[in-house]
Backbone bond lengths (Angstrom), bond angles and torsions (degrees), N, CA, C in turn:
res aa  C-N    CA-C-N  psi(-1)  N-CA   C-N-CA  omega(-1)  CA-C   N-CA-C  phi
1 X - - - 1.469 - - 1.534 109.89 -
2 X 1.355 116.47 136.86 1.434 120.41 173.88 1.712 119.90 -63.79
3 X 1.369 107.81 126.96 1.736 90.35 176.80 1.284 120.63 -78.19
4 X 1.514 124.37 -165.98 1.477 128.58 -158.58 1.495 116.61 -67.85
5 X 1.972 106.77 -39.12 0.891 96.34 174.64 1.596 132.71 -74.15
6 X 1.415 129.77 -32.47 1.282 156.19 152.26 1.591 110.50 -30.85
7 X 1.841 120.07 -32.88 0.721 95.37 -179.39 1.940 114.89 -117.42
8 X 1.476 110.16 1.56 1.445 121.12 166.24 2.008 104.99 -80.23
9 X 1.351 119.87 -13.23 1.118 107.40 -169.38 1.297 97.51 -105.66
10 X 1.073 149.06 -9.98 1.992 147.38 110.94 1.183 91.48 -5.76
11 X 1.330 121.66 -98.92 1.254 135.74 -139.83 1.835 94.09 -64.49
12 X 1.306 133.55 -52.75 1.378 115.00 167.28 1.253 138.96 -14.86
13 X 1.431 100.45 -67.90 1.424 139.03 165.41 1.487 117.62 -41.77
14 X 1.086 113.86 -40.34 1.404 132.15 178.00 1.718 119.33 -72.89
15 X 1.608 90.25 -42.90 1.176 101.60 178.19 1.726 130.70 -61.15
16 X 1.883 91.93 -39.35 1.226 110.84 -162.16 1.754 93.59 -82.02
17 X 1.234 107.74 48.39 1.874 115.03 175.43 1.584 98.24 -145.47
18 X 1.860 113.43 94.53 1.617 101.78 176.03 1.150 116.94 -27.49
19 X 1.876 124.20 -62.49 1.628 124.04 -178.45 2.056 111.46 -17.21
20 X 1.030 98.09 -55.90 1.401 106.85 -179.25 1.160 152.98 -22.83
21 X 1.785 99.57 -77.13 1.261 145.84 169.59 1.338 106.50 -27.58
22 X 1.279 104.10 -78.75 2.114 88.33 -156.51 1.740 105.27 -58.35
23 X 1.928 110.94 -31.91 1.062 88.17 -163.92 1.618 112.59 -80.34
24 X 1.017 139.00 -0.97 1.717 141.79 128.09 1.165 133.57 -12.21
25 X 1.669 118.11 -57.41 1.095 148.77 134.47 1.586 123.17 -9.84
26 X 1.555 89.61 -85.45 1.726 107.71 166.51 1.691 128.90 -57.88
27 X 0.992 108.31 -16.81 1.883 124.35 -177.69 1.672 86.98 -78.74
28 X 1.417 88.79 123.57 1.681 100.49 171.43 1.393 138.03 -81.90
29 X 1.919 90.46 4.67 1.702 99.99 173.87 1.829 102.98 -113.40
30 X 1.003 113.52 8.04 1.383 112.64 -175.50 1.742 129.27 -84.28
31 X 1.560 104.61 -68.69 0.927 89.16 137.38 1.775 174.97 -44.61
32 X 1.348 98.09 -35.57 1.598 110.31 157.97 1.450 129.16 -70.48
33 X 1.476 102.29 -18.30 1.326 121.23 171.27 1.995 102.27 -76.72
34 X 1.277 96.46 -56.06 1.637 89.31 -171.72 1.529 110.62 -54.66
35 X 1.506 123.48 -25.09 1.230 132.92 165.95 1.274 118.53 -43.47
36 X 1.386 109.62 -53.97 1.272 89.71 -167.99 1.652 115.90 -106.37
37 X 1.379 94.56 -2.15 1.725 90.56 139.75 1.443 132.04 -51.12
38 X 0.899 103.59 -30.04 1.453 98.80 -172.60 1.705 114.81 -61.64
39 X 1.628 110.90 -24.04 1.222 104.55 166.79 1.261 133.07 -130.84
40 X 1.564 91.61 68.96 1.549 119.32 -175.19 1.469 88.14 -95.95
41 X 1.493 100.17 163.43 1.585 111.43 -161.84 1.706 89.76 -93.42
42 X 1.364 125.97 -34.80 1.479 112.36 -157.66 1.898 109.47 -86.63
43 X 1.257 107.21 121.91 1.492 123.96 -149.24 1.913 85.13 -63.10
44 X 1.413 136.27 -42.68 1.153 127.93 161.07 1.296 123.25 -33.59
45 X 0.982 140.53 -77.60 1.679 143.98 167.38 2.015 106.68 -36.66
46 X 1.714 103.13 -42.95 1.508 84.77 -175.13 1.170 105.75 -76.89
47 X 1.675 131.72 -8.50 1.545 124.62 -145.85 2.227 75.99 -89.22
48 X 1.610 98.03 -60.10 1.643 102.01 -170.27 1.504 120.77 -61.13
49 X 1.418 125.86 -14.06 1.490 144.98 154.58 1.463 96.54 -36.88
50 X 1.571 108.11 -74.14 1.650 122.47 -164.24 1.260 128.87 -65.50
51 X 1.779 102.78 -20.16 1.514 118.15 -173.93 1.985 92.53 -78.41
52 X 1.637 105.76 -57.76 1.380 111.69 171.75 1.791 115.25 -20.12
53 X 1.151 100.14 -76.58 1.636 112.29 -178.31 1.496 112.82 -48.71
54 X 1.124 117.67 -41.64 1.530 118.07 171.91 1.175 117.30 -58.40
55 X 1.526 115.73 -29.08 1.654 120.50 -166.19 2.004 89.92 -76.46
56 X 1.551 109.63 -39.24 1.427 103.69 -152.83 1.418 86.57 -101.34
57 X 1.434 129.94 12.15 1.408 105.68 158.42 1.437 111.44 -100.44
58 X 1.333 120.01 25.92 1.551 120.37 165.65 1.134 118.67 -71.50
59 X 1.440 111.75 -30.87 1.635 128.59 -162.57 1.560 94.08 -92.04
60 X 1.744 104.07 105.65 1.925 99.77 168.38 1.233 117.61 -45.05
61 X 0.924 126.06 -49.06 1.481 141.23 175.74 1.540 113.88 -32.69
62 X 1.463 123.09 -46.50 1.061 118.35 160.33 1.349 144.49 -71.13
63 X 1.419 116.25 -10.31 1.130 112.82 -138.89 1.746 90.13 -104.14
64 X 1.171 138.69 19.69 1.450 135.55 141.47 1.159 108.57 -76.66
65 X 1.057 121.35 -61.22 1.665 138.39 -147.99 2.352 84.73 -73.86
66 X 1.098 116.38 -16.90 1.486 97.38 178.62 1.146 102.10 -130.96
67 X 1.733 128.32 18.58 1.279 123.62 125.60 1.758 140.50 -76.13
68 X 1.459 81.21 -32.68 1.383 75.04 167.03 1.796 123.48 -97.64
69 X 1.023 122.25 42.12 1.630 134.89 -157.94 1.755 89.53 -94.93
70 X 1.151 91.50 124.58 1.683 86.66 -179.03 1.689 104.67 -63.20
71 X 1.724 109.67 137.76 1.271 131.55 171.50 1.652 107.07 83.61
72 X 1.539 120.90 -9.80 1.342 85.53 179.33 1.370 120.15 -94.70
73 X 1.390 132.34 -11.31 1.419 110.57 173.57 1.435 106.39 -57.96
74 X 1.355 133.85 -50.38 1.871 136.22 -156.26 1.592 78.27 -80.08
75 X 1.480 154.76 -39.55 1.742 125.39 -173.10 2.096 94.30 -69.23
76 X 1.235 104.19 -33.75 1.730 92.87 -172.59 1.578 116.56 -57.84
77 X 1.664 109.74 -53.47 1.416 123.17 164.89 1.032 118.75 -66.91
78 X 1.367 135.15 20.83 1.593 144.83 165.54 1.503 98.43 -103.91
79 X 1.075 105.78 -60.57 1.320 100.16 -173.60 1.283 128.53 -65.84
80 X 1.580 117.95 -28.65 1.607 137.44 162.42 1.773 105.34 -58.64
81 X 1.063 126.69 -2.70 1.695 122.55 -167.92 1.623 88.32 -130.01
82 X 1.360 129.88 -21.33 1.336 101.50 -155.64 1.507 98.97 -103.60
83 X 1.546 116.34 151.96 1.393 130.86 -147.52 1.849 96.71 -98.90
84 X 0.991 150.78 147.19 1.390 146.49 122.95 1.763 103.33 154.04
85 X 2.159 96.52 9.74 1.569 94.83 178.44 0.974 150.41 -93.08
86 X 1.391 169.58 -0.18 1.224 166.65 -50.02 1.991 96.89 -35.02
87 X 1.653 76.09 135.91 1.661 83.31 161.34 1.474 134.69 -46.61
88 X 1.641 111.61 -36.66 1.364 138.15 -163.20 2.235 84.50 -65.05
89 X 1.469 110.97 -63.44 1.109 93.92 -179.23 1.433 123.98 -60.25
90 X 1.275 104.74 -56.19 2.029 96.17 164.44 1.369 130.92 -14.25
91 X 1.397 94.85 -68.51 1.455 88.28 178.97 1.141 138.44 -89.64
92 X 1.743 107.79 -7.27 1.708 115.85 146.43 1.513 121.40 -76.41
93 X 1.113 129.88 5.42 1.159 136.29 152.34 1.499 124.27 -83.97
94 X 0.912 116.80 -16.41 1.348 134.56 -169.89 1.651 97.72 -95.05
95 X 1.591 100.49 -72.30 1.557 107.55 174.41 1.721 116.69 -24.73
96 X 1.430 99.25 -69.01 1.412 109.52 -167.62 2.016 100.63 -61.61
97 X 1.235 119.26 -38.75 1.224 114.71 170.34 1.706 114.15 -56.95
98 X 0.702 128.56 -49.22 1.481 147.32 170.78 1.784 110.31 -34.13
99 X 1.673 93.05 -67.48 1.445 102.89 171.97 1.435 126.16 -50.61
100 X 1.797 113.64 -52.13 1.410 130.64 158.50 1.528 118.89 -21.65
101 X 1.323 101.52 -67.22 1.864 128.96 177.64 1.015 103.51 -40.82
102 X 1.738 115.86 -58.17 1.473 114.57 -133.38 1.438 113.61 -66.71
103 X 1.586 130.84 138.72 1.681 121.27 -175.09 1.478 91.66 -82.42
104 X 1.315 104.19 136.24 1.199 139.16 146.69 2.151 98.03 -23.45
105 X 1.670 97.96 135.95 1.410 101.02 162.01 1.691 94.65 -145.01
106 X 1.270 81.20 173.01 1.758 95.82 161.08 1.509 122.69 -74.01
107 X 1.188 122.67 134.12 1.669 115.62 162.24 1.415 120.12 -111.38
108 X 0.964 133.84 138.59 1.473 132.70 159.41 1.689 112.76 -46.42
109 X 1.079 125.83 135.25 1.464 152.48 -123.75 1.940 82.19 -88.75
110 X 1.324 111.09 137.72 1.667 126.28 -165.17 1.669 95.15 -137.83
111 X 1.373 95.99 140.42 1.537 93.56 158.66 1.089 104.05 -96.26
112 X 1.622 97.90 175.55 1.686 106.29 -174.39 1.185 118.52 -65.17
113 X 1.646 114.72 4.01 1.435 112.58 -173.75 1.423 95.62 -101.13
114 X 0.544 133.19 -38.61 1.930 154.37 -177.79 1.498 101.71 -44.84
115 X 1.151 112.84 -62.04 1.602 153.39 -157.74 1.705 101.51 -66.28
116 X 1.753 106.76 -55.87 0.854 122.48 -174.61 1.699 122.20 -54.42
117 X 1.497 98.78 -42.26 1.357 129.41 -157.64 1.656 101.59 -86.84
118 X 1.592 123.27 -24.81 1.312 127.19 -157.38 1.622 93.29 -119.92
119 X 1.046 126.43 -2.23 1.706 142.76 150.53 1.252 131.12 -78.44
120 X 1.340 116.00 5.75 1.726 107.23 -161.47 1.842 80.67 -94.32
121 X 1.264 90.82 150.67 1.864 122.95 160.07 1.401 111.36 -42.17
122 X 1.103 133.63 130.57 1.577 126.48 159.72 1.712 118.36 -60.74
123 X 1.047 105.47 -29.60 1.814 93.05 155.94 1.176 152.70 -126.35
124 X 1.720 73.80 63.57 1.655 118.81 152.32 0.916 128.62 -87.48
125 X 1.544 147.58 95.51 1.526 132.64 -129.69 1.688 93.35 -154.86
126 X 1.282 105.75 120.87 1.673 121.21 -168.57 1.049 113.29 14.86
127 X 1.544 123.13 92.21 1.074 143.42 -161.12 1.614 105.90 165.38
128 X 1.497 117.83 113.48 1.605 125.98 174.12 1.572 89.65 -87.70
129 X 1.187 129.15 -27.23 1.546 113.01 -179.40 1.682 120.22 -96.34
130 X 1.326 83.18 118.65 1.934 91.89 -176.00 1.462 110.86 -49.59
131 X 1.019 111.47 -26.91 1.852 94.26 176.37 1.553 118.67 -115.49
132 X 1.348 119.50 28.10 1.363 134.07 156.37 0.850 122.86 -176.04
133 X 1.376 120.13 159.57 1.826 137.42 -173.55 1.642 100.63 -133.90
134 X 1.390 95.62 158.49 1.328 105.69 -167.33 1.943 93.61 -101.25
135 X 1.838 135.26 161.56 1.017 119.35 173.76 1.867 93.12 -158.47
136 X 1.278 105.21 133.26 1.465 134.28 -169.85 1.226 100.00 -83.99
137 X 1.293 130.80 113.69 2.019 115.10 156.60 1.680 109.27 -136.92
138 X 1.089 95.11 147.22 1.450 113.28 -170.19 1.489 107.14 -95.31
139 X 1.148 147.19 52.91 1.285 165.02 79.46 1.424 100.14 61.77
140 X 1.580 113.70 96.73 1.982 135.88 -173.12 1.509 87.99 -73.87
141 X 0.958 126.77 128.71 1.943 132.15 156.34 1.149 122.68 74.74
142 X 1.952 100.27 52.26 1.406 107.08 -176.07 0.993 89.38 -132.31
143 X 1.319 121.39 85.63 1.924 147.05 -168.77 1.513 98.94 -117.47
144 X 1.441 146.64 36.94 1.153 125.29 -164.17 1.787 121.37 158.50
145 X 1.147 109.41 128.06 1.733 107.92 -177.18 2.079 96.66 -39.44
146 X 1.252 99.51 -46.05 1.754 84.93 -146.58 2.021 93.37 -67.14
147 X 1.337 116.24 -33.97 1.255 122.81 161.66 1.845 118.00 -21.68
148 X 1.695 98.56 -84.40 0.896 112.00 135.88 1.663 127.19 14.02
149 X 1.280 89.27 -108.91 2.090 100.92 175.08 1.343 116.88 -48.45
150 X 1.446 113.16 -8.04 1.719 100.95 -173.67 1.692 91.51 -111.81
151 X 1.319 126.75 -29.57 1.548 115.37 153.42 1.471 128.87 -45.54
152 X 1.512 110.91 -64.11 1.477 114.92 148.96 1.817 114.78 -18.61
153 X 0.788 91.72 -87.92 2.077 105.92 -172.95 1.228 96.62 -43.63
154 X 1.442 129.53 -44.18 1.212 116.61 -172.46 2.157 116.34 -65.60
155 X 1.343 87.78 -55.54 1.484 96.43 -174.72 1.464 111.95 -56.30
156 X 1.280 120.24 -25.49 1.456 114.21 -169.70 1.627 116.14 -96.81
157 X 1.642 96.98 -6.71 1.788 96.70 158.75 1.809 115.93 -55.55
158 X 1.276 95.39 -33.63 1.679 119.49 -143.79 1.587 96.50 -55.28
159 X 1.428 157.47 125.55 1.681 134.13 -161.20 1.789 95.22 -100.25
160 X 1.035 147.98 94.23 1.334 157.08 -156.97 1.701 123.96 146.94
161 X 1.630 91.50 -19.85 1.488 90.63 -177.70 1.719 132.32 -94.07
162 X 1.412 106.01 99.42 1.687 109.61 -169.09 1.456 113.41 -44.53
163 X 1.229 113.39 -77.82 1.496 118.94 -145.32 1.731 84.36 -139.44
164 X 1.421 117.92 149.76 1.357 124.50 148.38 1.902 113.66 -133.11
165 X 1.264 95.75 155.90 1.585 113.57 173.84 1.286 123.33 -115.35
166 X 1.344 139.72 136.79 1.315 119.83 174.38 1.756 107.18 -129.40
167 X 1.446 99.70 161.67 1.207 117.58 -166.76 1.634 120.90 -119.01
168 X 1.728 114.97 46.23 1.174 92.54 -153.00 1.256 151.09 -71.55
169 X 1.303 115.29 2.47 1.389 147.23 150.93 1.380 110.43 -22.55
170 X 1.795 109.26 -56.82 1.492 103.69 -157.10 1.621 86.22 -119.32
171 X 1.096 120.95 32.15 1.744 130.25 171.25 2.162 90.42 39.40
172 X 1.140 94.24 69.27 1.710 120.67 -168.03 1.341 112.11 -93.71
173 X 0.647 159.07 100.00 2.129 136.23 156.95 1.384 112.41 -107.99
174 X 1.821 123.53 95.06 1.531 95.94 162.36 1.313 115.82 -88.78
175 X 1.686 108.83 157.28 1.406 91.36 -164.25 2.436 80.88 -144.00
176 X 1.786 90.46 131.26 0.952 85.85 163.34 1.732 139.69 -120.87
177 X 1.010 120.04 118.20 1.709 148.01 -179.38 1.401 123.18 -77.25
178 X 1.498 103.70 147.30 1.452 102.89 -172.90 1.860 97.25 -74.60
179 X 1.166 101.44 139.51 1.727 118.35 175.39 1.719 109.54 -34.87
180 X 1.555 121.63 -31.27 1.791 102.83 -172.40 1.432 98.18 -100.28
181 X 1.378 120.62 2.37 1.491 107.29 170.83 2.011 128.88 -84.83
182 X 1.153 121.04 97.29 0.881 128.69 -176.12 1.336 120.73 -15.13
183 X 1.331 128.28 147.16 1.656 121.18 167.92 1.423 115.98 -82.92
184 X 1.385 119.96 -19.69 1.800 125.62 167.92 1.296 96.32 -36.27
185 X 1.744 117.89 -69.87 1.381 132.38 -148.68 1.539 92.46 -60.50
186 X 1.221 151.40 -21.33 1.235 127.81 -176.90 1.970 108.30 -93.76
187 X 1.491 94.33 -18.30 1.803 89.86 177.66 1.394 101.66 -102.93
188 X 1.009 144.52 -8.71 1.513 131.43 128.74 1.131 128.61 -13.56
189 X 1.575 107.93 -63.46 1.746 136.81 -143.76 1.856 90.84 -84.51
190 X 1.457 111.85 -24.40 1.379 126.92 -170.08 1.001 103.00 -79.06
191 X 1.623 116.09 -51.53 1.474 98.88 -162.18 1.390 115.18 -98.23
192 X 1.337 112.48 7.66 1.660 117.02 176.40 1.615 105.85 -68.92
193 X 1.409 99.59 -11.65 1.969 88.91 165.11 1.283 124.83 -84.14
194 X 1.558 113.26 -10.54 1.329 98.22 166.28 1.019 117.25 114.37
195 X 1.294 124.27 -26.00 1.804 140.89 -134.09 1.686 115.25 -153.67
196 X 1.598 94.58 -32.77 1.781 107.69 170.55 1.528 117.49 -122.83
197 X 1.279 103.11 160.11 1.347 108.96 174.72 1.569 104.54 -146.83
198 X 1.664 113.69 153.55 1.417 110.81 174.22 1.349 102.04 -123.36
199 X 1.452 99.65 168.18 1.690 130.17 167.05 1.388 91.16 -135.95
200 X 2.133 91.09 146.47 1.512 95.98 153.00 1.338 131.78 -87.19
201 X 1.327 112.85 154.68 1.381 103.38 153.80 1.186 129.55 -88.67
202 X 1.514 124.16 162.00 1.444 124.34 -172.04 1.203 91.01 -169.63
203 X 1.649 112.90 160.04 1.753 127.21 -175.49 2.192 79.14 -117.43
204 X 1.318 93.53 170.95 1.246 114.76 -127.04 1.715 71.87 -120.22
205 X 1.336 112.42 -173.94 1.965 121.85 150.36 1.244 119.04 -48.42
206 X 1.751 98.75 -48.05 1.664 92.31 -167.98 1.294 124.75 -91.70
207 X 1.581 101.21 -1.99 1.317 123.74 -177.18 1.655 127.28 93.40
208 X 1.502 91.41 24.61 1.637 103.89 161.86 1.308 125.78 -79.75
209 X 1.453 125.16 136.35 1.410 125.88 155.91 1.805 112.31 -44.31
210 X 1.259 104.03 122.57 1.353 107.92 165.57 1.625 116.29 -136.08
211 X 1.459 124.94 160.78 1.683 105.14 -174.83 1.476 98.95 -131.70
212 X 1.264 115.20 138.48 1.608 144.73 -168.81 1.573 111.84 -73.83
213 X 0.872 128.39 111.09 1.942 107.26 163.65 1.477 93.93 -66.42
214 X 1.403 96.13 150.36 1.556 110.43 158.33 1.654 119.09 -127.00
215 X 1.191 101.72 141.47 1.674 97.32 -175.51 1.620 109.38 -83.10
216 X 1.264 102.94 163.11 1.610 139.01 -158.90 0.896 119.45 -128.83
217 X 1.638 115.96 -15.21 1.536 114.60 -176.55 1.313 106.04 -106.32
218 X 1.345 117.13 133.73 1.654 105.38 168.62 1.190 125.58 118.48
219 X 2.093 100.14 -34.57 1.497 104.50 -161.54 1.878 92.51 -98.60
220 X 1.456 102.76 153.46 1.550 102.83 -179.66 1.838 111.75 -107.35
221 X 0.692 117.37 118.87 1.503 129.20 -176.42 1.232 116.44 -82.57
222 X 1.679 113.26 119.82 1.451 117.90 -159.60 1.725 99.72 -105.35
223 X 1.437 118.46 111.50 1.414 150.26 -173.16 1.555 109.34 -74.87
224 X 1.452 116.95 138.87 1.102 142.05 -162.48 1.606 86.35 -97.29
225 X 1.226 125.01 119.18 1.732 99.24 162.86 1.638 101.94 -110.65
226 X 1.276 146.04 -3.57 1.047 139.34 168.82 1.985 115.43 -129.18
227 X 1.278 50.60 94.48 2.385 74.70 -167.11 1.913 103.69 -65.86
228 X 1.113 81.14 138.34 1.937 78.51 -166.49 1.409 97.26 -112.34
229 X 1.296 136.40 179.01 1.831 137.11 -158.26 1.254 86.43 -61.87
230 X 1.619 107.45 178.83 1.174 118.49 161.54 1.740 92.38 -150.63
231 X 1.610 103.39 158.20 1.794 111.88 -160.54 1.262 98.64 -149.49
232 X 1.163 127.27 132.42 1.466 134.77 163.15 1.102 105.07 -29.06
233 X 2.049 119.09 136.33 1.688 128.56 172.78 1.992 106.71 -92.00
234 X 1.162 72.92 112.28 1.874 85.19 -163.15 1.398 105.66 -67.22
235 X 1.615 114.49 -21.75 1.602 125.67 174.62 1.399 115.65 -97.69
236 X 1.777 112.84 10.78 1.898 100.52 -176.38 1.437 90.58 -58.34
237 X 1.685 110.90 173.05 1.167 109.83 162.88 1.329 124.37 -111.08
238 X 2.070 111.71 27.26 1.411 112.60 -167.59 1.452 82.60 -145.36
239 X 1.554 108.18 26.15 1.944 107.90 147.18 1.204 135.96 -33.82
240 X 1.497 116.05 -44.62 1.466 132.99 150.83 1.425 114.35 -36.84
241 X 1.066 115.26 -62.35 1.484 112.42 -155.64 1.365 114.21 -81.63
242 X 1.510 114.35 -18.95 1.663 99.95 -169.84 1.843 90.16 -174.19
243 X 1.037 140.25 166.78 1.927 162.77 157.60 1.380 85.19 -43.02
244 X 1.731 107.41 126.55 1.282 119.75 178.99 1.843 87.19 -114.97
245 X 1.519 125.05 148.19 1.894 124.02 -172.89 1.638 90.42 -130.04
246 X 1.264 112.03 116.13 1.562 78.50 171.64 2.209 83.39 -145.47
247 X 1.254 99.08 175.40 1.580 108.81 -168.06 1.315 115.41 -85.33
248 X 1.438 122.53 131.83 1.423 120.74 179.09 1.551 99.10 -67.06
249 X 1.704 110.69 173.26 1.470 101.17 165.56 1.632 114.84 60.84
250 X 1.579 113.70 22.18 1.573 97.70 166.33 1.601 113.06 -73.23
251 X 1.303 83.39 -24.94 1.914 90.50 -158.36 1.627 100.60 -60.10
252 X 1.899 120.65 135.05 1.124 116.92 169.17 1.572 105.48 -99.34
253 X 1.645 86.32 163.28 1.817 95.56 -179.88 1.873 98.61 -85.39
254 X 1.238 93.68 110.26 1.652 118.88 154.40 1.823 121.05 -29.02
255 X 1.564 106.99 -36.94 1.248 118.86 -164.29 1.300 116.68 -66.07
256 X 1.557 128.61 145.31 1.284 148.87 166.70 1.502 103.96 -31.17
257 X 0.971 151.45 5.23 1.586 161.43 -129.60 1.484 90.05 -117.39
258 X 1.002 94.50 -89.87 1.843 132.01 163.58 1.847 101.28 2.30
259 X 1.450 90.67 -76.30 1.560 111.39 -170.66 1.329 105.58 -60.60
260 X 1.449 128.42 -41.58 1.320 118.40 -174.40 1.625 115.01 -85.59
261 X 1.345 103.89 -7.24 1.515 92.53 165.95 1.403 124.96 -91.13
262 X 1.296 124.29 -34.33 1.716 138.41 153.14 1.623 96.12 -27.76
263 X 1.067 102.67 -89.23 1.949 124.45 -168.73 1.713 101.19 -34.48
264 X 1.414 122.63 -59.84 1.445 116.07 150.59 1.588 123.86 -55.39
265 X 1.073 108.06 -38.39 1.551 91.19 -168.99 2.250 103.73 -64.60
266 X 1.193 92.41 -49.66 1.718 98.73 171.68 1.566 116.71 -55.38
267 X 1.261 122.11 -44.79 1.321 133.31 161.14 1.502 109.52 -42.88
268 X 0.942 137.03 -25.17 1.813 141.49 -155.52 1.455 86.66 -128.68
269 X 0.964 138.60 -35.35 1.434 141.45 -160.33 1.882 103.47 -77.24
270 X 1.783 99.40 -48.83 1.713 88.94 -171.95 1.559 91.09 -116.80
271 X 1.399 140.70 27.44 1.341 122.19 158.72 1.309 119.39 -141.29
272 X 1.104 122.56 44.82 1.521 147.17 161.22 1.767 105.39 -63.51
């Protein structure tokens, strides 16, 4: 049997595809299941629980039918009061409570492009594509091929990480990731060699390059244990400049498949 996390991060995944959503919603093992995720002890499952609900509180349509779901407003306000959590859940707990609450108003008339754009999730973070963002790091003691190869090895343990590029000129790596995987987890993954360390990059107000520390302590890095080829990205767009690595097999299957195995797998999971 799949465990909790394996099987709320299906259902995430699923979510983060409008097509989806309501019918997620409507499945009568889905919701009650995300419920009582919510007060699972492992802060992973509650962090991807909360991201889930955000995806399906995009859809108006839902957002009675998963307010009134027995237990989840009092698991949301449990979790918004209770002390020992990462912020990241706080305030996606809060968020998605927020959204729940919020009364209904009128808007002046949006196209779907409009609509689209004034709907995205708050952690959606530079990135127009819902299931990845691109992330810049300036990488201390990457003077060298063998350097190099132990950055490589490192990033591609990391289970979130698409494609990377490197720049070694400007001791560069962009590296692109699915959108709920943290940027810690990749300067973590760096410095567990021993030898490197990253900062991000980021442009500033005025539009300066500036570089971020990122912390290392704390964050837990979720490991690939069966690493599949990897092939030159024939579409990076910094092919020129340096070996683009990125993973065969990112692409997921879209299909109704998907959904009915989550919805069973949670179904079997809390009524056995």
């Amino acid at each position: 049997m799949m465990d909790a996390l394996s099987v709320v991060t299906q259902l995430r995944d699923l979510a983060s595809e409008p097509q989806n959503r309501e019918v997620i919603v409507q499945d009568q093992g889905c919701l009650p299941g995300l419920v009582l995720f919510l007060d699972h002890k492992d802060p992973q499952v509650l962090f991807a629980t909360l991201q889930t609900l955000r995806y399906l509180a995009e859809s108006p349509r839902n957002i009675n039918t998963m307010k009134n779901e027995l237990g989840m407003m009092v698991s949301l306000e449990t979790l918004m009061e209770r002390t020992g959590l990462t912020t990241e859940i706080t305030d996606l707990a809060k968020e998605v409570h927020g959204v729940l609450t919020a009364r209904p108003h009128r808007q002046a008339f949006q196209t779907p492009n409009q609509q689209t754009k004034t709907n995205k999730p708050q952690f959606f973070i530079n990135s127009s594509n819902k299931k990845a963002k691109s992330v810049t790091l300036h990488i201390q003691g990457l003077d060298g091929v063998d350097q190099r190869g132990m950055c490589e090895e490192a990033l591609l343990k990391v289970k979130g990480v698409i494609s990377f590029t490197f720049q070694m000129a400007l001791k560069r790596c962009t590296v692109r990731i699915r959108a709920d995987l943290p940027t810690e987890s990749l300067a973590t993954a760096i410095a567990s060699t021993e030898v490197l360390s990253a900062q991000q990059v980021v442009k500033n107000e005025s539009g300066k390059e500036v570089l971020i520390p990122l912390s290392t302590s704390g964050t837990k890095v979720e490991e690939n244990h069966h690493l599949p080829d990897y092939l030159p990205e024939e579409e990076s767009p910094e092919k020129d400049l340096d070996r683009a690595i990125s993973r065969t097999g990112a692409k997921q299957d879209p299909g109704g498949s998907w959904l009915n195995t989550a919805a069973s797998f949670l179904t079997k999971t809390f009524y056995w």
